[in-house]
N, C-alpha and C positions, 0 to 999 in steps of 0.2 A: 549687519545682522547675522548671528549664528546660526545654523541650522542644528534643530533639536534632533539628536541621534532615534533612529528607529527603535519602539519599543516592541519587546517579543510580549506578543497577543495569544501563541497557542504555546505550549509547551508540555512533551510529554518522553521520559522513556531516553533520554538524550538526546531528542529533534527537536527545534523552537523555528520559528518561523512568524516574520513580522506583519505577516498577513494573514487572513482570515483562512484556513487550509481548504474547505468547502468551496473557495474561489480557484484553486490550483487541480481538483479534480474534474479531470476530461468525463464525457461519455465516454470514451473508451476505455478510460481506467475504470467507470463504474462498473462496466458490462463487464471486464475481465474481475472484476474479485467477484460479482454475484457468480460469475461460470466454476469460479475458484471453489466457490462455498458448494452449490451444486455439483462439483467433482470431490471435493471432499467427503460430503455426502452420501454422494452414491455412487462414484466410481467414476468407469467410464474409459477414454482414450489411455493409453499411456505416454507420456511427455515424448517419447520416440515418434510419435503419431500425430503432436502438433504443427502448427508453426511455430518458428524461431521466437514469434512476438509472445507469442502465447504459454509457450512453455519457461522463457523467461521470466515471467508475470508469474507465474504459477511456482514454480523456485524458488520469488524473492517472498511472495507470501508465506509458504510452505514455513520458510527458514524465521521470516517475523512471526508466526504464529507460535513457533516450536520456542521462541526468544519469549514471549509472552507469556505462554504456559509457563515456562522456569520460572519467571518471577512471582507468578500469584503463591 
């Protein structure tokens, strides 16, 4: 018997993914984009002032968000 090749279930933006992407976010990914959205916000630390994990997170958002705005 063959095995039927994985179908992509989400796709968006040039990422696809054969699972259901709400299965692949941690807590801890959630709690860093609400902190992301709450320093967009209103301010606060500046990325000199975080952790490595944190100011990472906050970069890759920054740069998907600025990718986002271009296209609408």
């Amino acid at each position: 018997m063959r095995a039927t090749p994985p179908r992509v279930v989400w796709a968006r933006h040039g990422v696809a993914t054969t699972a259901c992407p709400k299965s692949l976010i941690s807590g801890e990914s959630t709690a860093l984009v609400e902190a992301f959205c709450a320093w967009k916000k209103f301010g606060g630390r500046r990325l000199e002032e975080m952790g490595a994990r944190e100011a990472q997170a906050f970069l890759i958002l920054d740069r998907e968000l600025a990718k986002a705005n271009a296209e609408e």
